[in-house]
Predicted model as a PDB file, atoms N, CA, C, CB and O in Angstrom, pLDDT in the B-factor column:
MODEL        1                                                                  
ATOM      1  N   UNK A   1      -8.710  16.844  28.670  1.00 72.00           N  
ATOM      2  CA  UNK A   1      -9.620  16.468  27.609  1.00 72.00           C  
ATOM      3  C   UNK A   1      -8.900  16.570  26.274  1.00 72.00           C  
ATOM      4  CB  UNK A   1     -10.882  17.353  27.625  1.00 72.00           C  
ATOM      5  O   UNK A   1      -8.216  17.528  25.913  1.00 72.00           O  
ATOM      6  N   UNK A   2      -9.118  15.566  25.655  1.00 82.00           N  
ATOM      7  CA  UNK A   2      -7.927  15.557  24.325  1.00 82.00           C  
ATOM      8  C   UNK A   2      -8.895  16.322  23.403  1.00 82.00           C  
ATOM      9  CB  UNK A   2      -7.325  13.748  23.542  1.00 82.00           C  
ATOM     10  O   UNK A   2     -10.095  16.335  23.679  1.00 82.00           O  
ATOM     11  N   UNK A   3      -8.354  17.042  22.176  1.00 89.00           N  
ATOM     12  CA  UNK A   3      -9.032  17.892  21.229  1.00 89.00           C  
ATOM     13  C   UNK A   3      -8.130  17.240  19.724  1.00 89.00           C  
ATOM     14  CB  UNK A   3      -8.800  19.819  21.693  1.00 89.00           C  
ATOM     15  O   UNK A   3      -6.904  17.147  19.676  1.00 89.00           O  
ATOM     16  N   UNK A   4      -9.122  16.830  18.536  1.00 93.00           N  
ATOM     17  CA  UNK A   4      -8.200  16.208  17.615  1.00 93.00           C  
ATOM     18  C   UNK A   4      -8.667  17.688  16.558  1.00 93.00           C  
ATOM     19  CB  UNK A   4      -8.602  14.235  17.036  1.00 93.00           C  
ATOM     20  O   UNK A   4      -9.512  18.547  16.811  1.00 93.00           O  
ATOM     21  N   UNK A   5      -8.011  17.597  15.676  1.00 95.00           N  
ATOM     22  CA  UNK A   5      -8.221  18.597  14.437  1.00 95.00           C  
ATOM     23  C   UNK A   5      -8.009  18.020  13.447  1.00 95.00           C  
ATOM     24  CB  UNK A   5      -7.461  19.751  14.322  1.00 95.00           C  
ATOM     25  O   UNK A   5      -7.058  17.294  13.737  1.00 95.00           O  
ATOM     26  N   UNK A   6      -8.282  17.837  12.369  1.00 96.00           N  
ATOM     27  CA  UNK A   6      -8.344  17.195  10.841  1.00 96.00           C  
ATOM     28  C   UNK A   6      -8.903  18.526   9.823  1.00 96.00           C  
ATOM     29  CB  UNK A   6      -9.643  15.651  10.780  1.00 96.00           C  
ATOM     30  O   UNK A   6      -9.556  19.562   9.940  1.00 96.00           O  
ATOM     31  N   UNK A   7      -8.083  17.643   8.630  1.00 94.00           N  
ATOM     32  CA  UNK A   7      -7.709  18.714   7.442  1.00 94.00           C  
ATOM     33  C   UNK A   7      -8.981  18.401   6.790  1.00 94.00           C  
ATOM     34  CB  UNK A   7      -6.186  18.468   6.394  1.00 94.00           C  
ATOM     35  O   UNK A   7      -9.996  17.945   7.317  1.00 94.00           O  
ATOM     36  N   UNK A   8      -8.766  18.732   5.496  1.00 93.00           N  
ATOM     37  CA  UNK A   8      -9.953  18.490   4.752  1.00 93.00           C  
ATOM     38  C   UNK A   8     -10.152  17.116   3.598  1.00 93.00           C  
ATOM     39  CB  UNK A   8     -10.086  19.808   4.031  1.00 93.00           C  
ATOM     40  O   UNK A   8     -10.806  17.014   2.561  1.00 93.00           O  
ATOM     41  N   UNK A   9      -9.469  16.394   4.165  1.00 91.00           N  
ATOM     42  CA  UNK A   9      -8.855  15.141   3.824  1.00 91.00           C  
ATOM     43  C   UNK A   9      -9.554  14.172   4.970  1.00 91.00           C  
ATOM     44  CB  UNK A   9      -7.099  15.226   3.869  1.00 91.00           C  
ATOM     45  O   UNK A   9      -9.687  12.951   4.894  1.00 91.00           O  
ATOM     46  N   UNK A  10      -9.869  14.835   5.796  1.00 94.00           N  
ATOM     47  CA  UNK A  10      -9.656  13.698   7.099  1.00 94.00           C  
ATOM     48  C   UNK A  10      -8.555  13.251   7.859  1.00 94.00           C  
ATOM     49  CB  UNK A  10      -9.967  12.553   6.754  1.00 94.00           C  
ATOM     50  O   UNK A  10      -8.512  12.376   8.725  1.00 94.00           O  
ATOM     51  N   UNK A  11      -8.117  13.611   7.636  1.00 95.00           N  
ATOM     52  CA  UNK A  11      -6.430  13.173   8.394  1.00 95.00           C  
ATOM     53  C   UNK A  11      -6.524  13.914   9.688  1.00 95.00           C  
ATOM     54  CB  UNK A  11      -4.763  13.837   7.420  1.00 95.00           C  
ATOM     55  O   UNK A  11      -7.168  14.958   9.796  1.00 95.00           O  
ATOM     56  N   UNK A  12      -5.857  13.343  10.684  1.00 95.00           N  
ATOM     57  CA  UNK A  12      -5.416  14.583  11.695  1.00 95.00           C  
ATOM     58  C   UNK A  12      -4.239  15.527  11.606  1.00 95.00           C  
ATOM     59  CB  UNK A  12      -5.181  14.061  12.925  1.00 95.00           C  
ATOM     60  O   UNK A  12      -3.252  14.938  11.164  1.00 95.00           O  
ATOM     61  N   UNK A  13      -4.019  16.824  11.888  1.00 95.00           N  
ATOM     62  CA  UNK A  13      -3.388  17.657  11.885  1.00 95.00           C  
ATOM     63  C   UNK A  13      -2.879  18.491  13.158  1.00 95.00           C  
ATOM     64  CB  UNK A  13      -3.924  18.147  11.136  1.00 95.00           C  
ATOM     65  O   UNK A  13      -2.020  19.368  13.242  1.00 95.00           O  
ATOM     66  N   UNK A  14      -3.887  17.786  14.312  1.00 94.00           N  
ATOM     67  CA  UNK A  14      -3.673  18.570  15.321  1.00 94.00           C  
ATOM     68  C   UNK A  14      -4.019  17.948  16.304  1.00 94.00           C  
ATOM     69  CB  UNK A  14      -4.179  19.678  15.283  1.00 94.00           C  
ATOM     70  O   UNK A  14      -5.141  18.389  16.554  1.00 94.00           O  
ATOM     71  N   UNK A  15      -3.623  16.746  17.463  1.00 92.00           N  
ATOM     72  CA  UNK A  15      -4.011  16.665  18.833  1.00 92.00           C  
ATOM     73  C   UNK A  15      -3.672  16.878  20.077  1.00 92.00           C  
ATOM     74  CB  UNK A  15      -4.185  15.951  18.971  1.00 92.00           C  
ATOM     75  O   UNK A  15      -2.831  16.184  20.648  1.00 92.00           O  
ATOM     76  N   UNK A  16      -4.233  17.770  20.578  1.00 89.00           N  
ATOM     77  CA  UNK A  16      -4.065  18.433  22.408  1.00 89.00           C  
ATOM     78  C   UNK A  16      -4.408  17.879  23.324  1.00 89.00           C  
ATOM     79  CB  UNK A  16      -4.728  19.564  22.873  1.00 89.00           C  
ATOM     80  O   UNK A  16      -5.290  17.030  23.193  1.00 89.00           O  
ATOM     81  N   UNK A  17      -3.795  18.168  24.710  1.00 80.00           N  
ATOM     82  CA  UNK A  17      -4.089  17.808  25.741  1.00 80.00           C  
ATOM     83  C   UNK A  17      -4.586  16.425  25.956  1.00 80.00           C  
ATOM     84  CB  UNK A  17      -4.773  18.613  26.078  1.00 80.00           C  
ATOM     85  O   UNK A  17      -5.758  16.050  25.992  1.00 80.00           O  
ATOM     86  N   UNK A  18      -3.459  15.706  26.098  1.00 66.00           N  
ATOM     87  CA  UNK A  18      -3.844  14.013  26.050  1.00 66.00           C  
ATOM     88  C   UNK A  18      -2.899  13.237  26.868  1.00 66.00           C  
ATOM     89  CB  UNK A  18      -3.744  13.314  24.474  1.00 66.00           C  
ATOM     90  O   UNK A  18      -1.855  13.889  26.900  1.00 66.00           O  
ATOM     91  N   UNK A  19      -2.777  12.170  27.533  1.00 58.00           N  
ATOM     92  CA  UNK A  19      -1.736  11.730  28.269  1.00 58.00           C  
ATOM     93  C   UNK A  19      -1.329  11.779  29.510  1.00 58.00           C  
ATOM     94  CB  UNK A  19      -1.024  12.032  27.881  1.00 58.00           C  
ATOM     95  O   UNK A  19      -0.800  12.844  29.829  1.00 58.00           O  
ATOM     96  N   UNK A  20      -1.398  11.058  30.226  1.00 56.00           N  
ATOM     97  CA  UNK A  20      -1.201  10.754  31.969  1.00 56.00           C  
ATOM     98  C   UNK A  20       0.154  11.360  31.684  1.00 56.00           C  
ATOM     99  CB  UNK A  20      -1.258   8.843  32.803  1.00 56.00           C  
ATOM    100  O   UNK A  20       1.018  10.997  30.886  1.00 56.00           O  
ATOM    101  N   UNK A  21       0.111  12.954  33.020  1.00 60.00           N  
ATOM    102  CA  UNK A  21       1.822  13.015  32.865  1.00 60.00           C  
ATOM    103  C   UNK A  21       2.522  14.019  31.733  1.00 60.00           C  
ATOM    104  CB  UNK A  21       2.364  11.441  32.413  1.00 60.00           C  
ATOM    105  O   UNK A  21       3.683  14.429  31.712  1.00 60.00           O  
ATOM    106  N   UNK A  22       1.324  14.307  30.705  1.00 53.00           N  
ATOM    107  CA  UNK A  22       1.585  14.869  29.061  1.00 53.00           C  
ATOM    108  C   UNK A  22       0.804  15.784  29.326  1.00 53.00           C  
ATOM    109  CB  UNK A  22       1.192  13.987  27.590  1.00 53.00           C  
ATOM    110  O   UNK A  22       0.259  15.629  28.233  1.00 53.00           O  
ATOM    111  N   UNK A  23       0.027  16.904  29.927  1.00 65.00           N  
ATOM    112  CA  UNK A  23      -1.175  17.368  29.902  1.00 65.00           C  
ATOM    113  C   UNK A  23      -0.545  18.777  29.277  1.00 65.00           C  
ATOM    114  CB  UNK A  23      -2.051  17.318  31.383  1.00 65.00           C  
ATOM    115  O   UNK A  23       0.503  19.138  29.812  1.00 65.00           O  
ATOM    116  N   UNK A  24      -1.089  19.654  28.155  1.00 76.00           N  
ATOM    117  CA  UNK A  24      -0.456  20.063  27.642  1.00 76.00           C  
ATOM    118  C   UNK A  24       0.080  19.813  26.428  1.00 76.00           C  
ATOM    119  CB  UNK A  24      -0.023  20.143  28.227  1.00 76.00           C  
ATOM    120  O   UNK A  24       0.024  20.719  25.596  1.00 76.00           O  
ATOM    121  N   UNK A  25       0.523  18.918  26.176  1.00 88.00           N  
ATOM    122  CA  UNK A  25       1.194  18.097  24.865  1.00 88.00           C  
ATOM    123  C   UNK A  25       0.763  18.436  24.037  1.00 88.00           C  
ATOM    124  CB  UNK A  25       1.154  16.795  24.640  1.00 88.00           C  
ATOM    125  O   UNK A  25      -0.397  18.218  24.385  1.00 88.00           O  
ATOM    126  N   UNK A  26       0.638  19.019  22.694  1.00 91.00           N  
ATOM    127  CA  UNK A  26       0.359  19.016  21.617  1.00 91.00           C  
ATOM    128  C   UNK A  26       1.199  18.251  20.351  1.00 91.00           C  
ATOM    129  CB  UNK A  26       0.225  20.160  21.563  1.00 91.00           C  
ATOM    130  O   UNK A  26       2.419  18.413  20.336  1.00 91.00           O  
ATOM    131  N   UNK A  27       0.659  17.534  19.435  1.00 93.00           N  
ATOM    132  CA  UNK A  27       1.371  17.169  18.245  1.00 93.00           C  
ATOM    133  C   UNK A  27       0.592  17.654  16.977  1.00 93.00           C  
ATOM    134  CB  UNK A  27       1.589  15.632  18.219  1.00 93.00           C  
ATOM    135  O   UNK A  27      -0.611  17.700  16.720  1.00 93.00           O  
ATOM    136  N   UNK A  28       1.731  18.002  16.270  1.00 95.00           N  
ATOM    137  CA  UNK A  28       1.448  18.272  15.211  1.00 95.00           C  
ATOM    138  C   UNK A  28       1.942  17.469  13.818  1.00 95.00           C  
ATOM    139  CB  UNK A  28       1.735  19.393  15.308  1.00 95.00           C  
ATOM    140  O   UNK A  28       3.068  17.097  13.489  1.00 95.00           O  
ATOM    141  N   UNK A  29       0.686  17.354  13.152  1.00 96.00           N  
ATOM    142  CA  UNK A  29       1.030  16.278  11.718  1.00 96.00           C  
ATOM    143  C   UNK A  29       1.088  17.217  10.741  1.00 96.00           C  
ATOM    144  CB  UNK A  29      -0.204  15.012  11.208  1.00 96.00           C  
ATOM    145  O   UNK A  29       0.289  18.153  10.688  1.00 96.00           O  
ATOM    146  N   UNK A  30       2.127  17.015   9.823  1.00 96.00           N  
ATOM    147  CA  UNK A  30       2.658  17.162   8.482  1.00 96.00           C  
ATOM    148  C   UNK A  30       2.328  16.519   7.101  1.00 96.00           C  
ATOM    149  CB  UNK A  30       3.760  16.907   8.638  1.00 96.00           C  
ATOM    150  O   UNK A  30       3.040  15.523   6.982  1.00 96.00           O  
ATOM    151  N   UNK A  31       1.922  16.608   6.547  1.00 96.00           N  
ATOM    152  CA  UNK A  31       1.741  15.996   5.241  1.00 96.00           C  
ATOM    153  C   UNK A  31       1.888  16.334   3.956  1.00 96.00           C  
ATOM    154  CB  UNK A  31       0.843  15.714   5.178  1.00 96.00           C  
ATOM    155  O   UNK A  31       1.463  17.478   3.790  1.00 96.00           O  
ATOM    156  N   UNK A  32       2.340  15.806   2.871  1.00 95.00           N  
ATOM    157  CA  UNK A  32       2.914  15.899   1.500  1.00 95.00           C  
ATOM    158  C   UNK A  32       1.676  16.553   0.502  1.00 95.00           C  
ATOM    159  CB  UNK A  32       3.442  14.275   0.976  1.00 95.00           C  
ATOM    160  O   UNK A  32       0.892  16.915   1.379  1.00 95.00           O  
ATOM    161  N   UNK A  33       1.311  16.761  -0.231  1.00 92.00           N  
ATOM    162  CA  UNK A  33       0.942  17.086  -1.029  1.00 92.00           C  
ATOM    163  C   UNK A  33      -0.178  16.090  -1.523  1.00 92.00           C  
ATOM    164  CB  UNK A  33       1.894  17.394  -1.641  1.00 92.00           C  
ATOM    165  O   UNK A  33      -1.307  16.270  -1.980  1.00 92.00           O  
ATOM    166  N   UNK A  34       0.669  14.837  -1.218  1.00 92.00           N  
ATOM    167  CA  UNK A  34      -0.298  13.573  -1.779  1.00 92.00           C  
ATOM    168  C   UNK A  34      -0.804  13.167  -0.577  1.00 92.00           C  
ATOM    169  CB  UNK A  34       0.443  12.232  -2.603  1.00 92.00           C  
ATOM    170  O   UNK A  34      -1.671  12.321  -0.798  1.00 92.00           O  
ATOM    171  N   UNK A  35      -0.720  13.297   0.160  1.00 92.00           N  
ATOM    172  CA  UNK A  35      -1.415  12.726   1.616  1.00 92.00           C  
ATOM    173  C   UNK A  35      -0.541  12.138   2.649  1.00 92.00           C  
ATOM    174  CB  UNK A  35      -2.438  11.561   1.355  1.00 92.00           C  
ATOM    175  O   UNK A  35      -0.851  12.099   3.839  1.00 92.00           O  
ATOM    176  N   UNK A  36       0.405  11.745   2.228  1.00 95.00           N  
ATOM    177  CA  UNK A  36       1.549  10.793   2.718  1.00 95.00           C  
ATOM    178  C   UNK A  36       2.235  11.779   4.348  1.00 95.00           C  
ATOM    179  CB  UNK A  36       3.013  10.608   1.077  1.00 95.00           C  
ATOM    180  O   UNK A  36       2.907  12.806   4.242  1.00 95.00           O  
ATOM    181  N   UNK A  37       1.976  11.352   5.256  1.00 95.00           N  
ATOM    182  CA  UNK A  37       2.404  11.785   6.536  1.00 95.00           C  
ATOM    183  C   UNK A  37       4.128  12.061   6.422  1.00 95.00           C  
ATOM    184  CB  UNK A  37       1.950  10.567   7.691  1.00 95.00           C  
ATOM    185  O   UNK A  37       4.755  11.141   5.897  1.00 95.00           O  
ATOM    186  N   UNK A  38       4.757  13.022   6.787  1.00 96.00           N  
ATOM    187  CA  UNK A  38       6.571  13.471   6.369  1.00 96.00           C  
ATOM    188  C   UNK A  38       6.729  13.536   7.661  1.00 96.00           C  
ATOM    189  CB  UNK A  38       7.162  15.094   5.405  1.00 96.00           C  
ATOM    190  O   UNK A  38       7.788  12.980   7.951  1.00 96.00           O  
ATOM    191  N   UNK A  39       5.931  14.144   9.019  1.00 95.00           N  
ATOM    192  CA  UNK A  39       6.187  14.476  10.010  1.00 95.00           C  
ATOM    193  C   UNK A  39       5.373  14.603  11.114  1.00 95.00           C  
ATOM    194  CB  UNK A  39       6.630  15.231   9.799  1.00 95.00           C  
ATOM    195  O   UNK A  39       4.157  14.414  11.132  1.00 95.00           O  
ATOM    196  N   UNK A  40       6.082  14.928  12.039  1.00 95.00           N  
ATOM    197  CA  UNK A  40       5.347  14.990  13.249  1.00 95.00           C  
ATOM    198  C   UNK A  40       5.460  15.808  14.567  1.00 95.00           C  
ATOM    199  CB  UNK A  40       5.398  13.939  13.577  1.00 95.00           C  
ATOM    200  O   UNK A  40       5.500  14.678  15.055  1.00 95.00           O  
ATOM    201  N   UNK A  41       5.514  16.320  15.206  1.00 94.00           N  
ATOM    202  CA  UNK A  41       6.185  17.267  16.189  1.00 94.00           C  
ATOM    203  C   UNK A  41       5.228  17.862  17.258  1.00 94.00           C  
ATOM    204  CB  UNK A  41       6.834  18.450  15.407  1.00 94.00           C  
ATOM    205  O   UNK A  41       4.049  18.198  17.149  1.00 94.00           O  
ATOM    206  N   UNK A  42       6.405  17.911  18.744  1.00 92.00           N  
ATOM    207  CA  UNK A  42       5.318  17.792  19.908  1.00 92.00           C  
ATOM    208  C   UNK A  42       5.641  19.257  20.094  1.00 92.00           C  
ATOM    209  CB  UNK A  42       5.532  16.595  21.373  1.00 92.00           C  
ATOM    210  O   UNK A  42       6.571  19.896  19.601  1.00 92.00           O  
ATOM    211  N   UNK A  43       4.696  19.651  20.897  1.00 91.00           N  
ATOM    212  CA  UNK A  43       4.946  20.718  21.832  1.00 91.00           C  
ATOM    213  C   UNK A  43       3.870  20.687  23.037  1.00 91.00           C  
ATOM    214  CB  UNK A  43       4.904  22.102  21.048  1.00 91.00           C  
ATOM    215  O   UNK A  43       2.806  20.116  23.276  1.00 91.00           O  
ATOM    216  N   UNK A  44       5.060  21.967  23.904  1.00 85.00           N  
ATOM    217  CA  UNK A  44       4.425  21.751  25.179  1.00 85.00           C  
ATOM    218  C   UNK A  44       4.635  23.396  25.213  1.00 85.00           C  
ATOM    219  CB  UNK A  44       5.179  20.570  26.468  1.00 85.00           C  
ATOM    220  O   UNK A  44       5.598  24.078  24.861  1.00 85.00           O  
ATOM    221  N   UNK A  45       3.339  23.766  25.782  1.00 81.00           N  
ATOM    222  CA  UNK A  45       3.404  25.294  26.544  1.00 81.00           C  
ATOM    223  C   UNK A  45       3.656  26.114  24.702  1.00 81.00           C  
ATOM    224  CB  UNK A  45       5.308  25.537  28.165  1.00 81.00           C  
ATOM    225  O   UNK A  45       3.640  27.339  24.816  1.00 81.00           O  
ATOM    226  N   UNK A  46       3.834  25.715  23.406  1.00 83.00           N  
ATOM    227  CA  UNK A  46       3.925  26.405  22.596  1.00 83.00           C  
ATOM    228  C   UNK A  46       5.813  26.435  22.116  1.00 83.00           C  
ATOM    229  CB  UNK A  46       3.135  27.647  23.154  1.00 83.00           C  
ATOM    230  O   UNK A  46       6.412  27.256  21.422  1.00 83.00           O  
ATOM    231  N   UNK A  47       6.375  25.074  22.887  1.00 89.00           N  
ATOM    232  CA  UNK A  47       7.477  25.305  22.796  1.00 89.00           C  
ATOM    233  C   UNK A  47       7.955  23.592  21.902  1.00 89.00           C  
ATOM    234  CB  UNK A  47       8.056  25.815  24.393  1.00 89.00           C  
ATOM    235  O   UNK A  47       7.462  22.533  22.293  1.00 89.00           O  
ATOM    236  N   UNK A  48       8.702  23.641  21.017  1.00 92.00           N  
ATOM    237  CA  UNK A  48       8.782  22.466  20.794  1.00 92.00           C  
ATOM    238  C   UNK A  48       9.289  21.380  21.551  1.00 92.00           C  
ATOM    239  CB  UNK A  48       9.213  22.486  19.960  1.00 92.00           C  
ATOM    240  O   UNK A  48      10.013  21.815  22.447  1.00 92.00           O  
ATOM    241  N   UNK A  49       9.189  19.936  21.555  1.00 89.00           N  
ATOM    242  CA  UNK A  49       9.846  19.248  22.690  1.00 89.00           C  
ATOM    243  C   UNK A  49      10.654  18.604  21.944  1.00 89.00           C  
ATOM    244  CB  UNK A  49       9.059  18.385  23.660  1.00 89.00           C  
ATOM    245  O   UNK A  49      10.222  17.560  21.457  1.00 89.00           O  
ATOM    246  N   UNK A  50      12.026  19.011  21.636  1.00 89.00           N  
ATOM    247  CA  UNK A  50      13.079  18.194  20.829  1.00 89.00           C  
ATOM    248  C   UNK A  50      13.269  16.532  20.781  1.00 89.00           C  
ATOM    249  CB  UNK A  50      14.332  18.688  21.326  1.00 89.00           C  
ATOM    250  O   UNK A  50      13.295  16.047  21.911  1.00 89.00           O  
ATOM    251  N   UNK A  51      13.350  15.970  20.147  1.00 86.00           N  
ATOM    252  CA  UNK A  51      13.560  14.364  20.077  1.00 86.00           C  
ATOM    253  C   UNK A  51      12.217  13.655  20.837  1.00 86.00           C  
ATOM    254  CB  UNK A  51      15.147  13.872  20.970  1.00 86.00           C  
ATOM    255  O   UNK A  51      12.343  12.637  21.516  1.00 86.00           O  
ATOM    256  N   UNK A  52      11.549  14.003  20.731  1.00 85.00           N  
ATOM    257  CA  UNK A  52      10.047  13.824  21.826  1.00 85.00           C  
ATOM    258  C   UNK A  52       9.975  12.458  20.896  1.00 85.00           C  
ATOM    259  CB  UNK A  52       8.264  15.321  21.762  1.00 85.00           C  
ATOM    260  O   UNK A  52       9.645  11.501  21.595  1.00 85.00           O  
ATOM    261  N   UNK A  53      10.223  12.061  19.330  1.00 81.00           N  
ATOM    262  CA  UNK A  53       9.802  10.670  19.042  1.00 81.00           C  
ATOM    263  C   UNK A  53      10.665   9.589  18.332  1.00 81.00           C  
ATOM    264  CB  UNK A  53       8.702  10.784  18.299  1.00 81.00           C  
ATOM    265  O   UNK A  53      10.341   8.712  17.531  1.00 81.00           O  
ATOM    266  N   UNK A  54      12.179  10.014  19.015  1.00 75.00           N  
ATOM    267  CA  UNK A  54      13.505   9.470  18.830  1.00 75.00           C  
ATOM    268  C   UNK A  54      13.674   8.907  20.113  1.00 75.00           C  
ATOM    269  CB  UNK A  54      14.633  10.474  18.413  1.00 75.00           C  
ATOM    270  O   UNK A  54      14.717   8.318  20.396  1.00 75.00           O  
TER     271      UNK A  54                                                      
ENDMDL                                                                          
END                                                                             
């Protein structure tokens, strides 16, 4: 069951458990000051998943 999280902006900041194969997965969103998205980053089990969007 996927779980999204959003800031106080509306944006997302946080979605779990999503993906045939991904179960587990978490990503996490980054954002600037002005709103502007800088980043992004997966993890699995609490561990990061290196190059996960290279």
């Amino acid at each position: 069951m996927e779980k999204f999280f959003y800031n106080n902006n509306g944006q997302i900041i946080k979605k779990s458990g999503f993906g045939s194969g991904e179960i587990g997965l978490t990503i996490k969103y980054f954002y600037s000051d002005n709103g502007e998205l800088i980043d992004r980053k997966a993890f699995r089990i609490g561990t990061e998943v290196k190059d996960y969007y290279k």
